[in-house]
N, C-alpha and C positions, 0 to 999 in steps of 0.2 A: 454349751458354748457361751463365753464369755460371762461364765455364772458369777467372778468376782465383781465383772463391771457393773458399777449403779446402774446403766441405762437397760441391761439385758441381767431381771432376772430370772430366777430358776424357773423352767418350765416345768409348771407342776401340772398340768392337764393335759387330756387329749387333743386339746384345740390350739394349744400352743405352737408347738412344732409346726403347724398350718399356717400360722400367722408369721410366725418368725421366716418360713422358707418365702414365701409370698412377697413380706416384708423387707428381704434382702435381695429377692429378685428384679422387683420396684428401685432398690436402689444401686442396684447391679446394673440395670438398661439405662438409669437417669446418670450413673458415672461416667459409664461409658460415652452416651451423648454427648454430654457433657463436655470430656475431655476431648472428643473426635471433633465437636464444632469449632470449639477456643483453639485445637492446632490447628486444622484448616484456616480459619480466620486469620492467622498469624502465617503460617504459610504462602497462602495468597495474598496476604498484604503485602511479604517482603517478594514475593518470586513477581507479581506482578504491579509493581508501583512504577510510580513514573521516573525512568531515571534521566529526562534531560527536557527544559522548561516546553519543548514545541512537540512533544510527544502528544501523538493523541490514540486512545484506545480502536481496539477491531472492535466494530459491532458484531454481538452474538444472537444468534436466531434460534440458540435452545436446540435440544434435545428434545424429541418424544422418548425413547428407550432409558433416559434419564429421569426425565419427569417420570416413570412409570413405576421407575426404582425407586426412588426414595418419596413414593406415595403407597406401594403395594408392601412395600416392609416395614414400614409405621404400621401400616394396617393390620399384619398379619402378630404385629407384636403387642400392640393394645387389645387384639381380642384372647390373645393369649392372658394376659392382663385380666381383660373381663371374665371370660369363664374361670380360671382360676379365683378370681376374686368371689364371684357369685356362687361355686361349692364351698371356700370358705365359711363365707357366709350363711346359708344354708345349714352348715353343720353346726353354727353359734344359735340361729337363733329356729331351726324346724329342733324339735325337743324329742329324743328315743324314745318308741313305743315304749310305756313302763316306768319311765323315768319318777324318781322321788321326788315328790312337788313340795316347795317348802313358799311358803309365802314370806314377802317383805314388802313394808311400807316404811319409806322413806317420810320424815318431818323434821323440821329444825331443832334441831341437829346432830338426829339421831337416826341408828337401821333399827327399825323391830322385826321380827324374826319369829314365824312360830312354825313349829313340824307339825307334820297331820297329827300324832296322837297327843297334841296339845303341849308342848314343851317348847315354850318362851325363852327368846334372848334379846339382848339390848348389845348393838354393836360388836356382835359375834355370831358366828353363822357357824356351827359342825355340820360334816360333810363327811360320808364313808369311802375309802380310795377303792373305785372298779365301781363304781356305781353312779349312772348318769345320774344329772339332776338338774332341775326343772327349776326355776326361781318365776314366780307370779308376783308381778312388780307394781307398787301403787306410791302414790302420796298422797298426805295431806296439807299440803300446802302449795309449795314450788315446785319447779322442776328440778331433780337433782338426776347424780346420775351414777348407777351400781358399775365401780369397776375393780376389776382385782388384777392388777398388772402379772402377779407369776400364771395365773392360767391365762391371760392374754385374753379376758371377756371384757366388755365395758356395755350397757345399755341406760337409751333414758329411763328417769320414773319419772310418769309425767304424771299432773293432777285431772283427776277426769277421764283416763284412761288405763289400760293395764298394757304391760308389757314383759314377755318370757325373756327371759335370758337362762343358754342350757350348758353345762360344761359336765366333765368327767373326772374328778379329781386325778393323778397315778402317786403322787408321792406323799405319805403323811407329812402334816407338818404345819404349821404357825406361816399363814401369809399374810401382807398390807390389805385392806380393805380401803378406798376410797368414794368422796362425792370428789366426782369431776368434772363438774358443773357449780361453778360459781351460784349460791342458793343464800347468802347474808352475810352477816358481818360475823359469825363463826363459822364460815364454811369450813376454814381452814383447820377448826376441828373438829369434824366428822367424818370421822375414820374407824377404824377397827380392824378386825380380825377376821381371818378363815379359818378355819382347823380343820387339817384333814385328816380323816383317821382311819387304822386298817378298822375292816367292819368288825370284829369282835369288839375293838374297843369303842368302837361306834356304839355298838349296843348296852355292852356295861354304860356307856357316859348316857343313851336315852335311860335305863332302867334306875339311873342313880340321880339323876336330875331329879328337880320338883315338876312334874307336870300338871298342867291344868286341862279341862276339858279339849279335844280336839276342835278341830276348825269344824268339822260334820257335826259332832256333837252340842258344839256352842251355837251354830247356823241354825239347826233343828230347835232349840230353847229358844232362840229370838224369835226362828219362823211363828210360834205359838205365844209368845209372849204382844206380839208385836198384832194377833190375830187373826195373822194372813191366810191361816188355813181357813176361817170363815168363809173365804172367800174360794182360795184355790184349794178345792173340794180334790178327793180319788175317784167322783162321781162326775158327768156331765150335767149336775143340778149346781153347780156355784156362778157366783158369777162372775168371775174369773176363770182363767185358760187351767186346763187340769199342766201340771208340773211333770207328771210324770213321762219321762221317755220326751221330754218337752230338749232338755241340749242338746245343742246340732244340729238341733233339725231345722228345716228351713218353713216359717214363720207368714202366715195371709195377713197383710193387713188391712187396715180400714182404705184406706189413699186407694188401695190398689196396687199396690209394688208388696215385694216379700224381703225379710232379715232372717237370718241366722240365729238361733238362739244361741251363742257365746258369750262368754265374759263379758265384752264391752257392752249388747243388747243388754245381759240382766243388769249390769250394775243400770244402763241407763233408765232401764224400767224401774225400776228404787228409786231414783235419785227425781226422773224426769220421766211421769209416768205417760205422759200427754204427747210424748215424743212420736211414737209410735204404739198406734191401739191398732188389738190385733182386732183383725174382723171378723164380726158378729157376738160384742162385746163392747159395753157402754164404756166411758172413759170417766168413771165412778173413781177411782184411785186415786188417795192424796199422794202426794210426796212425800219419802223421806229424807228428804235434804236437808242433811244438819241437824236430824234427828237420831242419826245412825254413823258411827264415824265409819273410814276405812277398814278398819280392820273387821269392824261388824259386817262389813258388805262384803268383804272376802268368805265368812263365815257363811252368809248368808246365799252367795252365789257353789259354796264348798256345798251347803245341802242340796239346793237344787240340782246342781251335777247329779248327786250324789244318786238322785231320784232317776236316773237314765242310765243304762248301762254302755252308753256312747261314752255317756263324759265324767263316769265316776273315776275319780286317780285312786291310786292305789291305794290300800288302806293298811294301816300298820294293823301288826297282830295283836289279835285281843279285840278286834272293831267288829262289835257287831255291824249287822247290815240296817240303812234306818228302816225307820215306818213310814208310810206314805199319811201325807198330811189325813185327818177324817173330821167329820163334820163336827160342829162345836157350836155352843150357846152363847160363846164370848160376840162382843161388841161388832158390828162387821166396818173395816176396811177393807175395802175395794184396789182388790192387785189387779193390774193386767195382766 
């Protein structure tokens, strides 16, 4: 539908078609109103005005069966409204069991991009058509904001936090990538590209690219380099929380209240370790704020998962399975 017009174009995902019908239906009932108020108001101005200077109006005492109309069919049309909008929704941002997880952090003023089996981009994102996918969204800097107008997704990346955004490509092809969120004095050029592609040529463009270590395999190097496993032992002698079977699950802490080990817990255990100590565990653990960029923390929360069979995302072929951290002579820092 109106594929030539700049303001509507191609829909190239499954989520579009949701938004568009949604999006017309919003301004289907706002037309409508619209022109039903401005005639009535023009109607009753001219059927009921005053036509001679000593004219005085009837007092009106209202309708109940009136009032009830045009307060029960507002109602019944704004929820229609909601729940429509709220499956939408739902379908953009809850992510398909299975889904291809690809990570993106946003910085001025550029997307970086890597696929699980370590294959980097810079302001282009490939994408297989008939296969959902999962985008794990970060920055390091400001807020920007991931949108691709032909599959009709947009979310924030906000600093400090992570955020899914999930679509389903259906048509190959070359789409606009925007930040649409004003983020500096180049916003206006940080942009790029989608490429969506049938999955054979998906896979020639992974096997033909230069890839680097994966997100799991580069996570698992830091884990050790960084000598966390000193700490979070495959043994209950560390002194740190054992990892394993550790995401998702729901978390004692010291306070007394419990968290969820997800994305946002772990990065904040890295970043801000004091935030929350789990209980029966000293709060020994430095920080690594600004010792670890984003993309290391992605890497780093990619292994952790990776250690649960809750929250390991799917692995491309050829991945082995990791090893659980084991006990080590290196230096100890103290993880929670």
């Amino acid at each position: 539908m109106f594929t030539n017009f700049p303001l509507f174009p191609h829909q190239a995902s499954a989520q579009a078609a949701q938004v568009d019908n949604l999006y017309f239906f919003l301004l289907s009932v706002t037309a409508f109103f619209s022109l039903l108020i401005a005639t009535l108001v023009v109607v009753f101005a001219i059927k009921y005005r005053r036509r001679h200077r000593d004219e005085v109006g009837v007092a009106i005492h209202g309708s109940l069966a009136l009032e009830m109309l045009w307060t029960i069919i507002p109602f019944f049309i704004v929820m229609v409204m909601f729940v429509w909008g709220a499956k939408v929704f739902f379908d953009i941002y809850r992510p398909v069991a299975g889904s291809m997880e690809i990570y993106v952090v946003g910085k001025q003023w550029m997307w970086k991009v890597q696929h699980m089996d370590g294959q980097k981009e810079i302001n282009e994102l490939h994408v297989p058509v008939g296969r959902p996918v999962k985008l794990v969204m970060a920055s390091e800097d400001v807020i920007h904001d991931f949108f691709i107008p032909a599959f009709r997704v947009k979310a924030d990346v906000v600093p400090g936090r992570y955020n899914h955004l999930s679509f389903t490509a259906t048509k190959a092809g070359t789409y606009h990538l925007f930040c649409a969120q004003y983020c500096g004095t180049r916003h206006s050029g940080m942009i790029g590209s989608v490429i969506a592609m049938e999955p054979a040529d998906f896979q020639a463009w992974l096997s033909g690219g230069r890839a680097t270590d994966s997100p799991l395999a580069s996570g698992e190097k830091l884990f050790q380099d960084l000598a966390c496993s000193t700490c979070h032992r495959s043994d209950t002698q560390g002194r740190g929380p054992m990892l394993a079977n550790l995401f998702g699950k729901s978390v004692e802490l010291q306070s007394g209240g419990t968290a969820v080990a997800d994305e946002a817990y772990l990065r904040e255990s890295i970043v801000n370790p004091q935030a929350k100590i789990v209980a029966g565990f000293q709060p020994l653990m430095p920080t690594f704020q600004g010792l670890v960029s984003e993309e290391q923390i992605l890497q780093l929360i990619a292994y952790v998962r990776s250690l649960s069979a809750q929250g390991a995302a799917p692995a491309p072929a050829g991945t082995s399975a990791p090893t659980l951290p084991q006990q080590s002579d290196r230096p100890v820092k103290e993880k929670k």
